[in-house]
VMD Tcl script that draws the C-alpha trace (Angstrom):
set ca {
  {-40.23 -97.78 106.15}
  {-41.67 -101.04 106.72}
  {-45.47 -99.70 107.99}
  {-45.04 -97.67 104.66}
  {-44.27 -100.83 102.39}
  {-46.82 -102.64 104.01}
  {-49.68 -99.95 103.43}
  {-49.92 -99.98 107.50}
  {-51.84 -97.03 108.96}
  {-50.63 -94.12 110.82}
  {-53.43 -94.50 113.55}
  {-50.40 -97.28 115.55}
  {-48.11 -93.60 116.55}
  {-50.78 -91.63 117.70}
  {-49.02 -89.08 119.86}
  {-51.78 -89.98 122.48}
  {-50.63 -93.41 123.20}
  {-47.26 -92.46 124.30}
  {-48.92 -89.99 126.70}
  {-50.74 -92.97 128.17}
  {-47.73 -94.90 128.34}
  {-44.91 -91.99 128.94}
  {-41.78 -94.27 128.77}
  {-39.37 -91.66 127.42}
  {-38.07 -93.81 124.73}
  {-41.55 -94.92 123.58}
  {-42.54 -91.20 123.56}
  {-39.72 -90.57 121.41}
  {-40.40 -92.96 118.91}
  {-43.66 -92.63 118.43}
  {-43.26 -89.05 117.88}
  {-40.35 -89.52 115.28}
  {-42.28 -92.25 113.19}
  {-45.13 -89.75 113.35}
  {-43.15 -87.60 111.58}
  {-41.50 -90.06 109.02}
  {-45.08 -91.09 107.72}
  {-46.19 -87.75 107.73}
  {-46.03 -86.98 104.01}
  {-46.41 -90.76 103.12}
  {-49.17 -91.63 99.93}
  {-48.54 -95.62 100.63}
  {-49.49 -94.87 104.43}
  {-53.39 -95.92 105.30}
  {-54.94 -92.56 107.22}
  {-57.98 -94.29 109.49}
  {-60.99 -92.29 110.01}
  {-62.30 -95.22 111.85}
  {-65.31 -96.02 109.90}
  {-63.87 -99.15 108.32}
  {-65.90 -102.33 108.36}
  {-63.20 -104.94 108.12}
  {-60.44 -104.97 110.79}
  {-57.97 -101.58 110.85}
  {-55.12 -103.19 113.33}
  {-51.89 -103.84 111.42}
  {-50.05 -106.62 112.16}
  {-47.61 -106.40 115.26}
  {-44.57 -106.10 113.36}
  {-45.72 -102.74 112.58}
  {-48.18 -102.07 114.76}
  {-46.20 -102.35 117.64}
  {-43.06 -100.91 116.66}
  {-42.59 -97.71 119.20}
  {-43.30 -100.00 121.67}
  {-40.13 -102.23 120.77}
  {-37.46 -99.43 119.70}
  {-38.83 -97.36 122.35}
  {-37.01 -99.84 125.17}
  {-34.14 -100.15 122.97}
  {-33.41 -96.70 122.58}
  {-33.53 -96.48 125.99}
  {-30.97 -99.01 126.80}
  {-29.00 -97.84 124.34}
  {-28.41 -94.30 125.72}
  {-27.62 -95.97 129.01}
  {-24.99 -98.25 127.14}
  {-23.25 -95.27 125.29}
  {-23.23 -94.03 128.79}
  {-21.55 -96.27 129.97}
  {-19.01 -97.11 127.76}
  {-18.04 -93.40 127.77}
  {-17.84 -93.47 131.41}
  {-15.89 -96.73 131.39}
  {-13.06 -94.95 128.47}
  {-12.71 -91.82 130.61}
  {-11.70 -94.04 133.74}
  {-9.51 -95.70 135.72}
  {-9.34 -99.54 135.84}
  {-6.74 -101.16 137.29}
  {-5.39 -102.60 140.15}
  {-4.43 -101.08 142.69}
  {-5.39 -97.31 142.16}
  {-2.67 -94.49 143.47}
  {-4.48 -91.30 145.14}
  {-1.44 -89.09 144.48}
  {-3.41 -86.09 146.26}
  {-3.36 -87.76 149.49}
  {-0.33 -89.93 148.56}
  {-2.42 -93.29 149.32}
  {-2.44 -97.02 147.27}
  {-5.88 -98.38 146.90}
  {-6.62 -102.11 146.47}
  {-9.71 -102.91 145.10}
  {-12.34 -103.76 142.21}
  {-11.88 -101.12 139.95}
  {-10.60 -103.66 136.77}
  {-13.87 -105.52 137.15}
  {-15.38 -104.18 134.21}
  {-19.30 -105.67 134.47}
  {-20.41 -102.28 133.15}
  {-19.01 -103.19 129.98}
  {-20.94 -105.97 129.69}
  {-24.15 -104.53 131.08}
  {-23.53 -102.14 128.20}
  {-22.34 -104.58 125.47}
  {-25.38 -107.43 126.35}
  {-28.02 -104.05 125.98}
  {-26.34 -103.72 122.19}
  {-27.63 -107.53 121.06}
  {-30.95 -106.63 120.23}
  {-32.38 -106.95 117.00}
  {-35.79 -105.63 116.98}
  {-38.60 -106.86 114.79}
  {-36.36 -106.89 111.49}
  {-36.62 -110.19 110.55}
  {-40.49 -110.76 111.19}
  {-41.30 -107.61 109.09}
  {-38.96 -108.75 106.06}
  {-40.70 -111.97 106.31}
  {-43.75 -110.68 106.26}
  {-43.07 -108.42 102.91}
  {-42.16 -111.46 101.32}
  {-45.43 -113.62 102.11}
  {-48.01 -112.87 100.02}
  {-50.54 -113.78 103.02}
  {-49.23 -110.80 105.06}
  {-47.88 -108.01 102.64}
  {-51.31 -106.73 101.54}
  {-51.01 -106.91 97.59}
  {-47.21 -107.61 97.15}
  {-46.69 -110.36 95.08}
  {-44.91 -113.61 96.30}
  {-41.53 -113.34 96.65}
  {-41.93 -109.22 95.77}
  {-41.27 -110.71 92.17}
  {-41.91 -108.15 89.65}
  {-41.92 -111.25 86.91}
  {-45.10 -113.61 87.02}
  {-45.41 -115.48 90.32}
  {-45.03 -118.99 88.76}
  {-41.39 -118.07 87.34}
  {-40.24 -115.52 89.27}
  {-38.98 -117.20 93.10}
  {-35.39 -114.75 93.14}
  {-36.51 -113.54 96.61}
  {-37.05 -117.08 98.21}
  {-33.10 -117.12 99.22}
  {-33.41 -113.97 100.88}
  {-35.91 -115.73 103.03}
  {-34.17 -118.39 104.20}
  {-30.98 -116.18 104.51}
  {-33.31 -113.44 107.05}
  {-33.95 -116.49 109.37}
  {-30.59 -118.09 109.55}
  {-28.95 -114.84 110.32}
  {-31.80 -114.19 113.16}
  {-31.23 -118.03 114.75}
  {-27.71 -116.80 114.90}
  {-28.16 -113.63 116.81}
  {-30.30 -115.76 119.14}
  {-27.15 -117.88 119.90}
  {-24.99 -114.97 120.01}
  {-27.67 -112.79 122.34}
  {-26.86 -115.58 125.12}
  {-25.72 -113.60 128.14}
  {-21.65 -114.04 128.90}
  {-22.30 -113.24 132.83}
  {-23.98 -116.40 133.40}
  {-20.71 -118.43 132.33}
  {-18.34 -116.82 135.21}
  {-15.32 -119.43 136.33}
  {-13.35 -118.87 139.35}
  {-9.13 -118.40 138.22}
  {-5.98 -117.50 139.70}
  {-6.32 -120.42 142.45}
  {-9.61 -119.04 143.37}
  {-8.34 -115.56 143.81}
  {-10.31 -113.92 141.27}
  {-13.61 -116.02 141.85}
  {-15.78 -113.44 139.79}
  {-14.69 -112.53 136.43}
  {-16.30 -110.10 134.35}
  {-15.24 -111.78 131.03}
  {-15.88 -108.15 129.41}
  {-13.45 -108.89 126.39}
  {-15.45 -112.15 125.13}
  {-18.79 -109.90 125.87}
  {-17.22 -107.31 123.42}
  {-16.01 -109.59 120.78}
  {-19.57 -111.79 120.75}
  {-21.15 -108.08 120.62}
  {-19.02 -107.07 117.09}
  {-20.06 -110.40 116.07}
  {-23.69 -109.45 116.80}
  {-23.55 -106.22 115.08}
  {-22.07 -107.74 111.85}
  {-24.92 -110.63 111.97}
  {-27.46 -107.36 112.90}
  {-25.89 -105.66 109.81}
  {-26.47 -108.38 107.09}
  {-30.14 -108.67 108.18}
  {-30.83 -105.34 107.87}
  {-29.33 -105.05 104.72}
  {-31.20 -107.66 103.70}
  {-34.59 -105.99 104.79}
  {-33.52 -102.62 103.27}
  {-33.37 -104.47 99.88}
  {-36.54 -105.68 100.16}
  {-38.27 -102.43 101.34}
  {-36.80 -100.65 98.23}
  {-38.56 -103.62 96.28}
  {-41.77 -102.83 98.31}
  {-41.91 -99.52 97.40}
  {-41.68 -99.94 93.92}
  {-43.82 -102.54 93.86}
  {-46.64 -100.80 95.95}
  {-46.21 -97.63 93.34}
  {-46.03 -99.33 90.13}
  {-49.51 -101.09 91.26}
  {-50.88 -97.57 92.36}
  {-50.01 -96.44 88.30}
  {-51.87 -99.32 87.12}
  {-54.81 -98.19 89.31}
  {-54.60 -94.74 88.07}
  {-54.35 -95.50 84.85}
  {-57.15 -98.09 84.75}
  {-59.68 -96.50 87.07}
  {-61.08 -94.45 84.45}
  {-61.44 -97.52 81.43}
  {-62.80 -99.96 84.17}
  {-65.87 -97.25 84.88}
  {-66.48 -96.66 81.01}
  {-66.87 -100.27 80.33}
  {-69.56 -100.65 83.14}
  {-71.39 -97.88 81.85}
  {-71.72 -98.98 78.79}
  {-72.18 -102.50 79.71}
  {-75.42 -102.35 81.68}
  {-76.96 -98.94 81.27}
  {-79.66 -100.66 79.86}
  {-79.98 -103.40 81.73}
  {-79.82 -102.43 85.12}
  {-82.88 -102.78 87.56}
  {-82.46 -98.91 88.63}
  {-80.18 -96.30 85.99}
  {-79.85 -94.61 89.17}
  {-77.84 -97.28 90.05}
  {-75.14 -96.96 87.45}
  {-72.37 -94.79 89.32}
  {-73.11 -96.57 92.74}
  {-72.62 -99.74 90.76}
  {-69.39 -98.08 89.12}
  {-67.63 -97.69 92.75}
  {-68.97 -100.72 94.20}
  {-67.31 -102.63 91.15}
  {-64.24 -100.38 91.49}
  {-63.65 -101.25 95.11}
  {-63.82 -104.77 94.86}
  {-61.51 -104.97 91.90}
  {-58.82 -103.50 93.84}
  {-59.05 -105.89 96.83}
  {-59.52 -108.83 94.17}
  {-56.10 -107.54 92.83}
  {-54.43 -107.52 96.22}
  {-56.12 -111.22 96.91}
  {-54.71 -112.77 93.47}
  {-50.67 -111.79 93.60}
  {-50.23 -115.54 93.40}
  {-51.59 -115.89 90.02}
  {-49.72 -114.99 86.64}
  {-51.28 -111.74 84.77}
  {-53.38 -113.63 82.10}
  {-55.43 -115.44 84.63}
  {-55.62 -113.09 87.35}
  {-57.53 -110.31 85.62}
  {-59.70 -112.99 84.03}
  {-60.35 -114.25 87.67}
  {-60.91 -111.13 89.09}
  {-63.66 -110.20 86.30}
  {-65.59 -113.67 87.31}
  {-65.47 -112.98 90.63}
  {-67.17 -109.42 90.34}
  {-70.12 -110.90 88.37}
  {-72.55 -111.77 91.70}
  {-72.43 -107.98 92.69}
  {-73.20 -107.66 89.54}
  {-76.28 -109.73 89.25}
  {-78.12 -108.90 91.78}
  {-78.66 -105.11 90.30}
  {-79.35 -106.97 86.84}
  {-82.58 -106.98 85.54}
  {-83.06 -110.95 85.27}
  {-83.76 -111.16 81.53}
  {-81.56 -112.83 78.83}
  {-80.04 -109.50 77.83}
  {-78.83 -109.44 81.18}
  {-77.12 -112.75 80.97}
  {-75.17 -111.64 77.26}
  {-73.99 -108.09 78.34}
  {-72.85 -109.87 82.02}
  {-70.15 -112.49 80.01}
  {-69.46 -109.67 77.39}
  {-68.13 -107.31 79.89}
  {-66.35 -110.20 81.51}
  {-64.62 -110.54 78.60}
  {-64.18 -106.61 77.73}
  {-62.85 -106.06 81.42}
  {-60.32 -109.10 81.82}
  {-58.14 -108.32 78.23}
  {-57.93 -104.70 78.72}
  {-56.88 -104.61 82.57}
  {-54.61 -107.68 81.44}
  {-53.03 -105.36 78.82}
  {-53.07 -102.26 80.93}
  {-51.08 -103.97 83.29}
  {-48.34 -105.46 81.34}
  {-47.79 -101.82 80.09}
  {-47.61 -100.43 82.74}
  {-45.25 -102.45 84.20}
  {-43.01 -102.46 81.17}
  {-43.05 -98.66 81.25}
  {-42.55 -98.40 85.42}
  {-39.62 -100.98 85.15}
  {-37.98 -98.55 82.51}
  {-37.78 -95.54 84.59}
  {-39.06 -96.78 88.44}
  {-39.86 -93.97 91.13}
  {-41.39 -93.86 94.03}
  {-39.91 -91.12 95.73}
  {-43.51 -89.11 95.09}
  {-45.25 -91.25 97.49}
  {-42.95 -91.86 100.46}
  {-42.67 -89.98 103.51}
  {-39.64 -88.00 104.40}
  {-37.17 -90.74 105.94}
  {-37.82 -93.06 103.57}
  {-37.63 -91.27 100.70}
  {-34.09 -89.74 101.54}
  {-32.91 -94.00 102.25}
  {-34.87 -94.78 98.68}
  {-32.64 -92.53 97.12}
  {-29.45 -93.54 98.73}
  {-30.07 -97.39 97.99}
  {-31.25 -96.00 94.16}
  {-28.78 -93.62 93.16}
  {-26.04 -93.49 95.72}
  {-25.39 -97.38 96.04}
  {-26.66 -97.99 92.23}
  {-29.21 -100.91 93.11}
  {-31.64 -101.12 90.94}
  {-35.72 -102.42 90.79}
  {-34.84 -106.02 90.80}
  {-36.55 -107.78 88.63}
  {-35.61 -111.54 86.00}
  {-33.60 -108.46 83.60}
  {-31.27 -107.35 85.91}
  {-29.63 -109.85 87.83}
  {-28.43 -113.27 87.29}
  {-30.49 -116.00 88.12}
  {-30.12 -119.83 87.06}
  {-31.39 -121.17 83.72}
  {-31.38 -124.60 81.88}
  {-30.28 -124.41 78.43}
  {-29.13 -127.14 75.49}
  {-29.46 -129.54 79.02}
  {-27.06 -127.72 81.25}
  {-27.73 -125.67 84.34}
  {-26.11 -122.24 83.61}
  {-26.32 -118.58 84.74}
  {-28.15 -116.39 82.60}
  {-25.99 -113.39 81.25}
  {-28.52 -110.53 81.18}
  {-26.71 -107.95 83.12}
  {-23.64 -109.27 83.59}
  {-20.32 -108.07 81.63}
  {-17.16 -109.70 81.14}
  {-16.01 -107.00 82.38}
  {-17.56 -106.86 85.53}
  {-15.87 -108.21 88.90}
  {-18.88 -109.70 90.51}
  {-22.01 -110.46 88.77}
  {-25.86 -108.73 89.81}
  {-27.30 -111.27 92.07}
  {-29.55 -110.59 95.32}
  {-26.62 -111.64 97.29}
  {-24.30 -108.88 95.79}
  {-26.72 -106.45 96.19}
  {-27.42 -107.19 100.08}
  {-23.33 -107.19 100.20}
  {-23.24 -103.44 98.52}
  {-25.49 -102.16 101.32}
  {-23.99 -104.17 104.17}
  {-20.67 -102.48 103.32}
  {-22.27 -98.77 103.43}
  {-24.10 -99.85 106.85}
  {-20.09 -101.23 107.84}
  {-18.60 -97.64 106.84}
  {-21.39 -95.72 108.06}
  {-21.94 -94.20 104.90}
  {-26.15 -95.15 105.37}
  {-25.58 -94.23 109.23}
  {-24.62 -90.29 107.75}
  {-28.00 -90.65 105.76}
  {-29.95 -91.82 108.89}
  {-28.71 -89.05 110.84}
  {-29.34 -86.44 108.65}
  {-33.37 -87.67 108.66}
  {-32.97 -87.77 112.45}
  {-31.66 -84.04 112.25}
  {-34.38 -83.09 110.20}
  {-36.86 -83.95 113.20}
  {-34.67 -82.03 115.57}
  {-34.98 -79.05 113.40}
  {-38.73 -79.37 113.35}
  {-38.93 -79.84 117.22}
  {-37.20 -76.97 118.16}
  {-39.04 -75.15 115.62}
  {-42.29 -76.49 116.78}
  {-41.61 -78.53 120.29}
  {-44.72 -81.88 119.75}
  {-47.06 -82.41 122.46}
  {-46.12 -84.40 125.14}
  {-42.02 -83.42 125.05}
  {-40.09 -85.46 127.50}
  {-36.67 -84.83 129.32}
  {-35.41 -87.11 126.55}
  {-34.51 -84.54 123.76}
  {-35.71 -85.51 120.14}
  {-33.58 -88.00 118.20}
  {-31.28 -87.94 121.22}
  {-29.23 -90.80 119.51}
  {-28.66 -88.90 116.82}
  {-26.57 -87.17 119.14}
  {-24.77 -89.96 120.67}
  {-20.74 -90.73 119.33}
  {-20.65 -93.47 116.49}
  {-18.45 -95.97 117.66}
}
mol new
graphics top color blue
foreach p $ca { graphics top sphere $p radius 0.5 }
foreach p [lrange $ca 0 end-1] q [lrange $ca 1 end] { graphics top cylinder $p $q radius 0.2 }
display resetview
């Protein structure tokens, strides 16, 4: 979900890289992301003829390469603790077959922490949250993913701060309960396994582990929209923005051949512009985007006054319209938002849930309360909230609403049934490069 919300490419799980690296639970990942981005319109397909750089950023780039270890440990874990319910542990043990009483180690229990310690880690979560809320590193989300203008609109900043508190605290929590073993029982029992305190630090862990990726779930489902509702404006523009060239400087260009060439040039460079200005407000983005096309422009110009005159007309002619395009379009996206038609299989089955199932909507400065000064008083604004209602719509509610469907595995049946899905298709269709490890193998594995 998060290569998808971050327009990363699809080049990062080629199947070939886990063949040169065949770590079983690498293999398996990359093949199952594969998959997920497979029908994906926000993913980036490389044909490798790019001039600027293709890499994504390792959040994303990386990310088989991370879960594949994990997934790994975790099978051996879930081994373990299966192994570890199904046996004896006490002290001593009675071998009624041959009528024998065994003293020994059996109630050490350091599988259980082997297994519990594997269970603390928390993946790249945090970094790629962090990075969908930076404007530096989302590619073309706006600060904050703020659907509002950027200079009012800061609702996400909390969720920011709240990300990287919760990951400082699985860093204290990840610290390893071996290393603190005391000698009891008048030095008796010199090594304890201190398996209970590993456990209860570990449900700790996973409730931390849950809030954070609540947290990033809500601000994928913000992504998305965000991504598609700038894709509309695109669409809808595209064909306005090329008409206003054309008639602009068919008459003044050096070459009339030039015209269309001009047209996509123009066209190209107004859509990275728009990715490059999500700091600014509406009004003076498009006016600084139309400025900053006007050297490309130039230099196909014949130089002549007439030149000059059409040049700061068009400026003018492109900035209002693309301003006014894109307040209507978002007005008309935030009515009825969608973007189900442009993500990939997993994600658009999690969309859904978070949409529809769990009722959260497109956050945006209409739908949730958010602080406001009025008549000299710092109050909450009432926008969607009834007096009726037991809690009010705030970020934090919402982040609370999917927690609690993480907490009674209600999202956990949703994730399993994409994992399923992949199954299906790889005993349909077994991928290149199959290892022992069966596909989606944890789907298999006994929630707990």
């Amino acid at each position: 979900m998060s290569v998808e919300a971050l327009t990363g490419t699809d080049e990062s799980f080629d199947p070939f890289f886990a063949q040169t690296r065949p770590h079983p639970g690498q293999k398996e990942a990359t093949n199952n992301i594969a998959i997920f981005l497979g029908q994906s319109k926000l993913v980036h397909r490389s044909n490798g003829t790019e001039a600027s750089l293709r890499q994504d950023r390792y959040s994303i780039r990386t990310a088989s390469q991370w879960i594949g270890p994990v997934l790994e440990d975790l099978l051996l874990a879930n081994k373990q603790v299966v192994t570890e319910l199904y046996s004896v542990t006490d002290n001593p043990v009675i071998d009624g077959a041959k009528a024998r009483i065994l003293h020994g180690g059996n109630s050490q229990a350091k599988a259980i922490i082997s297994a519990m310690e594997k269970s603390w880690i928390a993946s790249e979560t945090r970094r790629q949250c962090i990075e969908l809320i930076n404007p530096a590193t989302s590619r073309g989300l706006p600060p904050n993913l703020g659907v509002n203008e950027p200079s009012v609109s800061f609702i996400w900043k909390g969720t920011d701060i709240f990300v990287s508190a919760l990951q400082s605290e699985l860093g204290f929590l990840a610290n390893l309960i071996g290393s603190h073993v005391q000698t009891a029982e008048m030095g008796n029992q010199a090594l304890l396994s201190l398996a209970l305190i590993s456990g209860r630090f570990t449900l700790d862990a996973i409730a931390v582990l849950s809030q954070l990726a609540a947290a990033h779930l809500l601000a994928l489902c913000q992504a998305f929209d965000l991504q598609v509702m700038q894709i509309r404006f695109l669409e809808d523009f595209e064909e306005e923005f090329i008409d206003l060239i054309c008639k602009a400087f068919s008459m003044t260009l050096k070459q009339s051949t030039e015209l269309h060439t001009l047209s996509e040039a123009l066209w190209q460079r107004f859509r990275k512009q728009l990715n490059d200005t999500t700091g600014l407000d509406s009004d003076k983005r498009f006016e600084h985007i139309a400025y900053s096309l006007q050297p490309a422009i130039l230099l196909r110009l014949t130089p002549c006054a007439e030149s000059v005159v059409a040049l700061e007309l068009w400026t003018q002619q492109c900035a209002a319209p693309a301003y006014k395009r894109y307040q209507v379009n978002r007005s008309n996206y935030l009515q009825r938002p969608d973007a189900r038609p442009f993500l990939g299989r997993a994600s658009s089955r999690i969309y859904s849930f978070v949409r529809e199932k769990l009722s959260i909507p497109f956050v945006n400065e209409n739908n949730i309360r958010t602080p406001v000064v009025e008549k000299e008083e710092f109050l909450l604004n009432e926008a969607s909230y009834s007096k009726d209602e037991e809690s009010p719509a705030t970020i934090g509610s919402y982040i609370s609403t999917i927690y609690q469907s993480i907490r009674n595995v209600a999202l956990y049946s949703v994730t399993i049934g994409c994992l399923q899905e992949i199954v299906t298709m790889h005993e349909l269709s077994p991928p290149l490069g199959t290892t022992s490890m069966s596909p989606t193998e944890t789907a298999k594995v006994p929630y707990t």
